[in-house]
DRENDO-1510 file (C-alpha; in Angstrom, 1 decimal, always signed):
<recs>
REC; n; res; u; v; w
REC; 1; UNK; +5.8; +19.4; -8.6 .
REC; 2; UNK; +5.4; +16.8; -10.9 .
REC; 3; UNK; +6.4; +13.3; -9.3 .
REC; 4; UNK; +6.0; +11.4; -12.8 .
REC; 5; UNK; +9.7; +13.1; -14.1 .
REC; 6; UNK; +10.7; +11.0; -10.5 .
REC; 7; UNK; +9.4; +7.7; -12.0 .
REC; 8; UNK; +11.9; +5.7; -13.8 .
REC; 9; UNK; +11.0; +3.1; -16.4 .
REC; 10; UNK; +13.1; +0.1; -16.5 .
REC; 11; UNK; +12.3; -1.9; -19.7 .
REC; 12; UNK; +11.9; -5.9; -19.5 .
REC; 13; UNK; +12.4; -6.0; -15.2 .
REC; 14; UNK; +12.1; -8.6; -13.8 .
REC; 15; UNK; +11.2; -10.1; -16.5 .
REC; 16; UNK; +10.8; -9.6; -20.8 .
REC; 17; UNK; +7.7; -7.5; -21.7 .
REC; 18; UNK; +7.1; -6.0; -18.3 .
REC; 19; UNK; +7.8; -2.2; -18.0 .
REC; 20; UNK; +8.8; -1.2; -14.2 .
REC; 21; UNK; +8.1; +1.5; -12.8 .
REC; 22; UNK; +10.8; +2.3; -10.9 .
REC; 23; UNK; +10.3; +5.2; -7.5 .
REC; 24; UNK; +13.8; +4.9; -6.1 .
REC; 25; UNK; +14.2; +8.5; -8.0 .
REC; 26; UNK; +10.9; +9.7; -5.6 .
REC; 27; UNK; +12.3; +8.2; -3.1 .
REC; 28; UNK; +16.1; +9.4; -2.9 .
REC; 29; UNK; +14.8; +13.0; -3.7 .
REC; 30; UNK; +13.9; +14.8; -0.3 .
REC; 31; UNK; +11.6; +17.4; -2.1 .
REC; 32; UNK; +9.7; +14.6; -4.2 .
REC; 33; UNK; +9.7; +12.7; -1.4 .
REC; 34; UNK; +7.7; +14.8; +1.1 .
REC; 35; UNK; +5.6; +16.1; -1.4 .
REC; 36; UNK; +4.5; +12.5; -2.2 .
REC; 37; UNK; +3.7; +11.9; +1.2 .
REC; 38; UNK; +1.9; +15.1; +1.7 .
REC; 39; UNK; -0.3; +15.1; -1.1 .
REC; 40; UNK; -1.6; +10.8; -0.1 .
REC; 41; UNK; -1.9; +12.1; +3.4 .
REC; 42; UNK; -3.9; +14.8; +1.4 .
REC; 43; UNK; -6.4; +12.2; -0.1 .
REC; 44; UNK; -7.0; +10.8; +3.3 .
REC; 45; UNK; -11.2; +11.5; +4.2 .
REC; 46; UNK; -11.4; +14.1; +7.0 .
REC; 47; UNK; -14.8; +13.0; +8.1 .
REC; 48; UNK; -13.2; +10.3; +9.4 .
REC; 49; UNK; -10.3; +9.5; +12.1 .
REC; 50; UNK; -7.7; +6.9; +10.5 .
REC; 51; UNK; -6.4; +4.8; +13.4 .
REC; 52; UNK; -3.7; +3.1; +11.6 .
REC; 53; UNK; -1.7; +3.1; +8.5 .
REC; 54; UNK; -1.0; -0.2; +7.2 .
REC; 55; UNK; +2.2; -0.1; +4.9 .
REC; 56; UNK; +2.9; -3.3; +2.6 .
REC; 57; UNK; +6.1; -4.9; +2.2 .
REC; 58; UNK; +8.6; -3.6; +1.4 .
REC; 59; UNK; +8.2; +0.0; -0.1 .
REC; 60; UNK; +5.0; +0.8; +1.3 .
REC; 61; UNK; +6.5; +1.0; +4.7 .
REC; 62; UNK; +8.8; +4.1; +3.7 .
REC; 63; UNK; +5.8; +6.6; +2.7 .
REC; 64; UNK; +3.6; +4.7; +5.0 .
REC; 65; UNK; +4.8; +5.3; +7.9 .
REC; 66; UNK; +5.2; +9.2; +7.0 .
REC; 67; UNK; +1.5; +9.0; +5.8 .
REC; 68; UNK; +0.9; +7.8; +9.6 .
REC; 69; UNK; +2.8; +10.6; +11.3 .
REC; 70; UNK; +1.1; +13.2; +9.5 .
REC; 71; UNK; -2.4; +12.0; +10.7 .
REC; 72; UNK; -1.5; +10.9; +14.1 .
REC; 73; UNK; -2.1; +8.0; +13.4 .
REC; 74; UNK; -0.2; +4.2; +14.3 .
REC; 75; UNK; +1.8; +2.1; +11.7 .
REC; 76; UNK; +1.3; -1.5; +11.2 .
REC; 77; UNK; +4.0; -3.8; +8.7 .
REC; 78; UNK; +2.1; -5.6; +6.9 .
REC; 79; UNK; +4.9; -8.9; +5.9 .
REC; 80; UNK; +5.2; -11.5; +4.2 .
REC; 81; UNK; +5.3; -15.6; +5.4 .
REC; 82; UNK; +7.8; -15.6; +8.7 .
REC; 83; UNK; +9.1; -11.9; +8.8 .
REC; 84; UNK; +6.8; -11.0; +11.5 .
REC; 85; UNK; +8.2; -12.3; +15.0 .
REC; 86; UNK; +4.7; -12.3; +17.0 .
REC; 87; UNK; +1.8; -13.9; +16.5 .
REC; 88; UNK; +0.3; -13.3; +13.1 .
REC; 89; UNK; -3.0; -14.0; +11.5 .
REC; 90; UNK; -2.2; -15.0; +7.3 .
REC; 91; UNK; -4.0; -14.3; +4.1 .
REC; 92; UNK; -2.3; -16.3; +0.8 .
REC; 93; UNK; -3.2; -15.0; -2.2 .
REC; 94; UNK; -2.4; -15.7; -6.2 .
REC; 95; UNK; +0.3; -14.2; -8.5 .
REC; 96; UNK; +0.7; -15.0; -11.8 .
REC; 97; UNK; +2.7; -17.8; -11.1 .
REC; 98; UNK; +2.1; -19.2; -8.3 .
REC; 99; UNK; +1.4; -18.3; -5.0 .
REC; 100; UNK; +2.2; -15.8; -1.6 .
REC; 101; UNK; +1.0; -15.5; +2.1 .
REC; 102; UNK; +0.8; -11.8; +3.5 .
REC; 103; UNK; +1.0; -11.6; +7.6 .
REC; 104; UNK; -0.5; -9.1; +9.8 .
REC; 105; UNK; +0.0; -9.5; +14.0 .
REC; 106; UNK; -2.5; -10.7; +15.5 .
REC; 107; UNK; -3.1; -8.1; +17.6 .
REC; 108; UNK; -2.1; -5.0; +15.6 .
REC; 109; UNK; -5.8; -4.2; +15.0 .
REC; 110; UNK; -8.6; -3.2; +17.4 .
REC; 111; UNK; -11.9; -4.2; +16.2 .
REC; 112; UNK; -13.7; -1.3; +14.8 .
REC; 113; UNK; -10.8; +0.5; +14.7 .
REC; 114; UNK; -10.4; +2.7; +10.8 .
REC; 115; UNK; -7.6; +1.8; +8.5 .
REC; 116; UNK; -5.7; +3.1; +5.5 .
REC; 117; UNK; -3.9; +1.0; +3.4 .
REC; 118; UNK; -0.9; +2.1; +1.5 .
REC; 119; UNK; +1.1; +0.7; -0.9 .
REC; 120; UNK; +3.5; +2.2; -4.2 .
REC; 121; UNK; +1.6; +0.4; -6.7 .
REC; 122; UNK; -1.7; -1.0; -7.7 .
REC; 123; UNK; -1.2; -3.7; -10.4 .
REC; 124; UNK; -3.4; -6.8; -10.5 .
REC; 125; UNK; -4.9; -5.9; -7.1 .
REC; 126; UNK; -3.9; -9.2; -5.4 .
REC; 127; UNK; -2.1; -7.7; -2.7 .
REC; 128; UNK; -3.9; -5.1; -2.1 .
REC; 129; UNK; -7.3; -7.2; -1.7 .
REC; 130; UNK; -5.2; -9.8; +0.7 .
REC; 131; UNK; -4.5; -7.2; +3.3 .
REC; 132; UNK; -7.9; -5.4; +2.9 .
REC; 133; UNK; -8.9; -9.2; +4.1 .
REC; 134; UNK; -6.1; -9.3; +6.8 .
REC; 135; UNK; -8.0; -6.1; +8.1 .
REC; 136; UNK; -11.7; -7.2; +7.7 .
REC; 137; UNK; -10.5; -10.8; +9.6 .
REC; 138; UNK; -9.0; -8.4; +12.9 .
REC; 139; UNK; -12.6; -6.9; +13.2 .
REC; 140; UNK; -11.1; -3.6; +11.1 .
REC; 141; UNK; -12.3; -1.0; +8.9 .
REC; 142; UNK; -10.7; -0.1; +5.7 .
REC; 143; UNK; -11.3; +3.2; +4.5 .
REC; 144; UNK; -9.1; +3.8; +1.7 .
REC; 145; UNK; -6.0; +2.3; +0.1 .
REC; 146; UNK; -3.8; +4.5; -1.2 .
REC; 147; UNK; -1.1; +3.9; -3.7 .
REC; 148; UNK; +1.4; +6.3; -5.4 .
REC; 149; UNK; +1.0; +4.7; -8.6 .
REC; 150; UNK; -2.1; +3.0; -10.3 .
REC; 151; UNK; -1.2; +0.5; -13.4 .
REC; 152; UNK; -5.4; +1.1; -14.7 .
REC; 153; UNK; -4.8; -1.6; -17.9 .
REC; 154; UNK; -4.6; -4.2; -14.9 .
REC; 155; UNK; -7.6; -3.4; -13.7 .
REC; 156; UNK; -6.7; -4.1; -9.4 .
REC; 157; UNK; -9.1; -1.6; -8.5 .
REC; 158; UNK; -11.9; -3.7; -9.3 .
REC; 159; UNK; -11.1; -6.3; -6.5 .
REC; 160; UNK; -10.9; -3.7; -4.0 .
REC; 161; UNK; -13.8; -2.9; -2.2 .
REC; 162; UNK; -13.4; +0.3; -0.5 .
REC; 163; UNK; -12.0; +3.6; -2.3 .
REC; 164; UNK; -8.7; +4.2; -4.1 .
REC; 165; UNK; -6.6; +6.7; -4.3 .
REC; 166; UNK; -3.4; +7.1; -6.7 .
REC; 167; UNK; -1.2; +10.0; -7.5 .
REC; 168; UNK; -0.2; +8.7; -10.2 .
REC; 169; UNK; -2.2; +7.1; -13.3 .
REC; 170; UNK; -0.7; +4.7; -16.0 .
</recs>
């Protein structure tokens, strides 16, 4: 199956100049849909035990919580500023214009414990290097992120330290 005929450009959203990539087609196709997840649960290293999958606001909760069941491992939301209802520890990071703070509970990590990351897309990396820090600061261990899509001209996987995975390569 080829997920990229499920990926829908939108030209100039949200703004002029961008094109988005748009996986509400992946997503409201059942096929597509557990294929995606099977094939990022696929990526996952076998040599080691994933604890927990975190899933990033918003659309990294929906395939990450199905990455999660498929290797027995928990799910943790990660949220943005006062979503979270518990205790949280925060990581604030840039955007373009701008600013936002990502929130992780405080005690929805074990130290030592091994996480995946997951996400739908890696653009400028920002995101995806605030949670990696969210994890590092709750004594885990991140083992992979994993995205469905990877935007390569924006170069995010170079602020990641530990390995990426992507199904999909733009």
């Amino acid at each position: 199956m080829n997920l990229q005929d499920f990926i829908r450009d939108i030209p100039d959203f949200p703004k002029p100049g961008i094109l988005f990539k748009d996986i509400t087609p992946l997503l409201s196709n059942h096929k597509a849909l557990i294929h995606c997840a099977d094939q990022l649960a696929d990526f996952c290293p076998t040599d080691i035990k994933i604890d927990k999958v975190i899933g990033i606001e918003s659309r990294g909760f929906i395939i990450g919580g199905m990455i999660a069941e498929r290797l027995g491992a928990g799910f943790i939301p990660v949220r943005k500023k006062g979503k979270l209802p518990y205790t949280v520890n925060s990581q604030t990071y840039g955007l373009e214009y701008g600013e936002d703070t990502l929130e992780i509970h405080v005690d929805a990590i074990t130290p030592g414990e091994h996480i995946l990351i997951h996400d739908d897309v890696l653009a400028t990396g920002g995101t995806a290097e605030a949670v990696c820090k969210l994890v590092e600061e709750s004594g885990g261990v991140v083992v992979q992120c994993n995205f469905i899509m990877q935007l390569d001209f924006l170069k995010g996987q170079e602020k990641l330290k530990a390995p990426v995975a992507s199904l999909l390569n733009y």
